[in-house]
C-alpha positions as CSV (number, residue, x, y, z in Angstrom):
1,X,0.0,0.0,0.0
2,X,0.9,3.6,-0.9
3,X,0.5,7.0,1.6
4,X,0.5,9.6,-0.1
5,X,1.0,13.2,1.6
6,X,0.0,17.0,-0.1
7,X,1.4,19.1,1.8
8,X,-0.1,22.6,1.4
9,X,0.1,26.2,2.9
10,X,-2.9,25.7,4.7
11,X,-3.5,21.8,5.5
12,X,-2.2,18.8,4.3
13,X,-4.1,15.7,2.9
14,X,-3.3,11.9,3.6
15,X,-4.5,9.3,1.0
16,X,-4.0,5.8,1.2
17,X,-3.6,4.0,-1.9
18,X,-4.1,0.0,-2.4
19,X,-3.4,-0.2,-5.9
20,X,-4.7,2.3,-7.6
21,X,-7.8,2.9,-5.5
22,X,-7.8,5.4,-3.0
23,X,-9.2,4.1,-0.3
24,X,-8.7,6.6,2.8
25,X,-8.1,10.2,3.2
26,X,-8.3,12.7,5.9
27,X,-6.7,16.0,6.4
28,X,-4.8,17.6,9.2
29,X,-3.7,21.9,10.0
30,X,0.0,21.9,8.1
31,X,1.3,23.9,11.3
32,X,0.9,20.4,12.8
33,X,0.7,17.5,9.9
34,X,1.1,14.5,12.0
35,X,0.4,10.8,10.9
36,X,-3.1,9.7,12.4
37,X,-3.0,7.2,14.4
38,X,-5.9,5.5,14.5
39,X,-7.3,2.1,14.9
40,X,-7.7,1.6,11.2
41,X,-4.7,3.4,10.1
42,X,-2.6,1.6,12.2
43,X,-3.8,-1.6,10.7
44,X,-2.9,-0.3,7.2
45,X,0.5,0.9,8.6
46,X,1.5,-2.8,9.0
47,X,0.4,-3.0,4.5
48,X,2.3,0.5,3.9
49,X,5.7,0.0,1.6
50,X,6.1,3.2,0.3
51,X,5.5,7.1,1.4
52,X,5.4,9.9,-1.0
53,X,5.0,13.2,-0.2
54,X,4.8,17.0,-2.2
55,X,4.9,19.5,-0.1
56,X,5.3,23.1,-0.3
57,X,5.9,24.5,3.4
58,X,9.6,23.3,3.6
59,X,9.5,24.4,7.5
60,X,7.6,20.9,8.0
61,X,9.5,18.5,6.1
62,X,11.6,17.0,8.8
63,X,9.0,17.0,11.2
64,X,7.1,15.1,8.8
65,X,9.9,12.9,7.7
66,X,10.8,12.1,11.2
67,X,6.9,11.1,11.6
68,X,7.6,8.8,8.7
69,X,10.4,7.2,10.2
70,X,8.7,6.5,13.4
71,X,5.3,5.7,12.8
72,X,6.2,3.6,9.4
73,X,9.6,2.9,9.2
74,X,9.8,4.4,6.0
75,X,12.0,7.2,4.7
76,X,9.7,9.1,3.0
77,X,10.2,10.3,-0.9
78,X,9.5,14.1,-1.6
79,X,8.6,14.7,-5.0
80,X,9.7,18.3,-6.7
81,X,9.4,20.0,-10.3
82,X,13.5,18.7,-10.4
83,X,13.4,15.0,-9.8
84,X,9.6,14.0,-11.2
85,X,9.6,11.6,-13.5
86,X,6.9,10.9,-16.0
87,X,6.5,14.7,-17.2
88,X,9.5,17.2,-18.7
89,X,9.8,20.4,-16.8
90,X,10.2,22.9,-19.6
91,X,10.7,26.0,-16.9
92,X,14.0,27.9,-16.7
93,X,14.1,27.4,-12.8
94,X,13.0,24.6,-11.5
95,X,13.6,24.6,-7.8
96,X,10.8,27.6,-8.3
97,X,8.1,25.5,-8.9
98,X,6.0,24.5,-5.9
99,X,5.6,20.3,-6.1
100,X,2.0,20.3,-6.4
101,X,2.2,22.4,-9.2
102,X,3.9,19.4,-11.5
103,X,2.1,16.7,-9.6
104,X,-1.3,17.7,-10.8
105,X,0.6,18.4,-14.4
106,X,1.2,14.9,-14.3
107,X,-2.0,13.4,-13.0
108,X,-4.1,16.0,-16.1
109,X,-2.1,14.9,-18.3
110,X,-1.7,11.0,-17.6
111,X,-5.2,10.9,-16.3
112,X,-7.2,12.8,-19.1
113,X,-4.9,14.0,-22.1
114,X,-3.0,16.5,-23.2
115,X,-3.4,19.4,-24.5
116,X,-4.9,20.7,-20.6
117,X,-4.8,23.0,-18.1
118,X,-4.9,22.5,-14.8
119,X,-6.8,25.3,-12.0
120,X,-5.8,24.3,-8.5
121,X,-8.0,26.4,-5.6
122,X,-5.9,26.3,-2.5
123,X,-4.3,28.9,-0.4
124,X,-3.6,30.7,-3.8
125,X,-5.2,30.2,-7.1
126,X,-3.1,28.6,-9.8
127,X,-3.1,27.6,-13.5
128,X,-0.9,25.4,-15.1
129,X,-0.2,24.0,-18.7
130,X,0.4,21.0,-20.3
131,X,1.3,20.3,-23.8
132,X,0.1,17.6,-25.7
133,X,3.6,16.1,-25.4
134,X,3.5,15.9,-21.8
135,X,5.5,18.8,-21.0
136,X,5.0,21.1,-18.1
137,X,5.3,24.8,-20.0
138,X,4.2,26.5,-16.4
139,X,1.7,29.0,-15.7
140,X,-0.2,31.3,-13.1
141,X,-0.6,32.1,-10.1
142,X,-2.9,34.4,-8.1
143,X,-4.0,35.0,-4.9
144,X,-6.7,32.5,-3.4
145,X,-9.9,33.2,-3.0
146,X,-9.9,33.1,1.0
147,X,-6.9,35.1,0.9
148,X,-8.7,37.7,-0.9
149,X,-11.6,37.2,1.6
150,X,-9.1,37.7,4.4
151,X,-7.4,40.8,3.1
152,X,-10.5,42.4,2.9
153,X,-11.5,41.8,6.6
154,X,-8.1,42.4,7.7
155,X,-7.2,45.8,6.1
156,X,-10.4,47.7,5.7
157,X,-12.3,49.3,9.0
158,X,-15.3,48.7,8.2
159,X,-15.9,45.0,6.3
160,X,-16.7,42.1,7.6
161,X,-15.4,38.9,7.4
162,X,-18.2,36.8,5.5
163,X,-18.8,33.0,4.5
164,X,-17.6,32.5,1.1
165,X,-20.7,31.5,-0.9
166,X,-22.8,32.2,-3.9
167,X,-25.0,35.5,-3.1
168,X,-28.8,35.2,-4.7
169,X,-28.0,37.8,-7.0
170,X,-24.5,39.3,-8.9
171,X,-26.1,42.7,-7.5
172,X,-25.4,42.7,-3.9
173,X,-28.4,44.5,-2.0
174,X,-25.8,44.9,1.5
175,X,-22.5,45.1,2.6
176,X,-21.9,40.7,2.6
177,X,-24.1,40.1,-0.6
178,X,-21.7,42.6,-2.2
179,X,-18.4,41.3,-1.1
180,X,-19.7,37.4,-1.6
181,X,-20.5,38.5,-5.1
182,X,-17.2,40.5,-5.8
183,X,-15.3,37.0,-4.5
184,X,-17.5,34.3,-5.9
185,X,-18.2,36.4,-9.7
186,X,-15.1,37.8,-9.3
187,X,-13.2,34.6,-9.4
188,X,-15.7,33.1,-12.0
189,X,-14.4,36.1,-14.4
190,X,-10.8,35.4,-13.2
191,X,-11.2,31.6,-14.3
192,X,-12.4,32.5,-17.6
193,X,-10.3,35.0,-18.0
194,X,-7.3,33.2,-17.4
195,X,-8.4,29.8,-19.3
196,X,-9.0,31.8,-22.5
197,X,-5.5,33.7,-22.0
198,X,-3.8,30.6,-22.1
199,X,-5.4,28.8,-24.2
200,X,-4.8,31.6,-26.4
201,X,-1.2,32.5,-25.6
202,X,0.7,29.3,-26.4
203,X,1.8,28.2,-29.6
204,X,2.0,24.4,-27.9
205,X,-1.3,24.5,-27.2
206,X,-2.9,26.4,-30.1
207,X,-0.7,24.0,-32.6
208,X,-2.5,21.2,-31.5
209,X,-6.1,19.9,-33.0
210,X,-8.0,19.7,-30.0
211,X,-8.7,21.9,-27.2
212,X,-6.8,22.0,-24.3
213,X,-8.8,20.1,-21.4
214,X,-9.6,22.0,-18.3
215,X,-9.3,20.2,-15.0
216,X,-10.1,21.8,-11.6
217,X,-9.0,20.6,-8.4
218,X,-9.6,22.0,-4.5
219,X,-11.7,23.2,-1.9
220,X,-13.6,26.0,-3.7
221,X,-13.2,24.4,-7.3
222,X,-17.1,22.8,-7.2
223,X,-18.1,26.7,-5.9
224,X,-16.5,28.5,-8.4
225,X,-16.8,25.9,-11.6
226,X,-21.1,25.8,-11.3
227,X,-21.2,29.2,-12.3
228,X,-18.8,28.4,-15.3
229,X,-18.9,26.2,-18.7
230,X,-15.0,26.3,-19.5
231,X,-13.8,24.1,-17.0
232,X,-14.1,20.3,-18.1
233,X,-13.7,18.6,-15.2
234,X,-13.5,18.6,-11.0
235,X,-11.2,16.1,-10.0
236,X,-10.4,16.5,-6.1
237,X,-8.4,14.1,-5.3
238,X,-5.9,14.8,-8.6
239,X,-2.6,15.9,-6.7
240,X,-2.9,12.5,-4.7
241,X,-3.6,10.8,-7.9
242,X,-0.5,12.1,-8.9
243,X,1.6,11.1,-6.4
244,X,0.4,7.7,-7.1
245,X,1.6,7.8,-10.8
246,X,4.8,9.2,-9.7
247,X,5.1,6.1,-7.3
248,X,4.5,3.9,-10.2
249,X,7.5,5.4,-11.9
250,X,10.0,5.0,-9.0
251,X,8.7,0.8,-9.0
């Protein structure tokens, strides 16, 4: 059996692989990613061979490797955008590239073709290509949606901090209608926006027959994609996915 371990700004997912089936996740606060240790994990810990992990909050990596080591026996491998396998980095520096980033490259383009792009909603927003050769050309990145949420509380005097959801209308009748508007529509136009950009503004992608797929992948990406028709497909569990694949490649 394979654990794999997404490490993000914000919290980290777990997935337990048999196969290729994912057949347990759960999540944990990255400030504090430890291995669960619960009644049925520990039964799957005594199956476990293999660990792999992407993470990008370098701060917990030898925490979590130790946690690796003691729980599992098993030294951990960490997956970047300069040792992946399976997918050519075509980026002038590599060690930029958060993990995740090529992971999900990987799983688009293994699990549903190339041409594609992949949107990612986590802590920030980010888009990134793949050409219909399997190459990672890069991307964007912008802010997340909570972050913007959070700026918006934190330095104006007189906003609140409200739930991100859909508001009834685009036309906000009071102050948290308004601002759930602004970051729901907003981010809709931002998706668009961006998708068309890029599928625009590549000659690897516009040389190619078919139309780049669009696959979209965290926690707001089912919010945000229902009020759009560009985006192809919601896959959730796609970075995990792809730290399967790169498993397979290190076999």
């Amino acid at each position: 059996m394979l654990l794999a371990i997404d490490v993000g700004n914000t919290s980290t997912t777990f997935g337990v692989f048999q196969g290729e089936k994912l057949v347990r996740t759960w999540r944990a606060e990255t400030s504090t990613p430890k291995l669960q240790t619960s009644r049925q994990l520990q039964t799957a810990n005594r199956k476990i061979g293999k660990v792999i992990v992407c993470s990008v909050v370098p701060a917990v990596n030898k925490k979590l490797k130790a946690e690796c080591r003691k729980k599992l026996g098993i030294e951990p491998l960490f997956v970047t955008a300069e040792n992946i396998q399976g997918i050519k980095v075509k980026v002038k520096n590599k060690k930029e590239v958060g993990a995740d980033r090529v992971v999900d490259a990987l799983a688009a383009y293994k699990l549903y073709g190339g041409p594609a792009i992949v949107v990612d909603f986590g802590t920030a927003t980010t888009f990134d290509v793949v050409s219909a050769k399997g190459e990672y050309l890069g991307g964007a990145i912008a802010p997340g949606i909570s972050l913007a949420r959070d700026a918006l509380y934190n330095q104006t005097a007189k906003l609140p901090r409200v739930e991100i959801k859909a508001p009834k209308s685009v036309i906000g009748k009071d102050t948290v209608s308004a601002m759930q508007s602004g970051l729901v529509y907003g981010y809709v136009a931002l998706i668009e926006g961006m998708i068309k950009r890029l599928k625009s503004g590549s000659s690897r992608l516009t040389a190619h027959s078919s139309q780049p797929k669009v696959i979209a992948t965290g926690g707001y990406a089912p919010l945000i994609c229902k009020s759009t028709s560009l985006v192809d497909t919601i896959d959730q569990e796609l970075t995990l996915k792809g730290l399967r694949i790169v498993a397979r490649f290190e076999d």
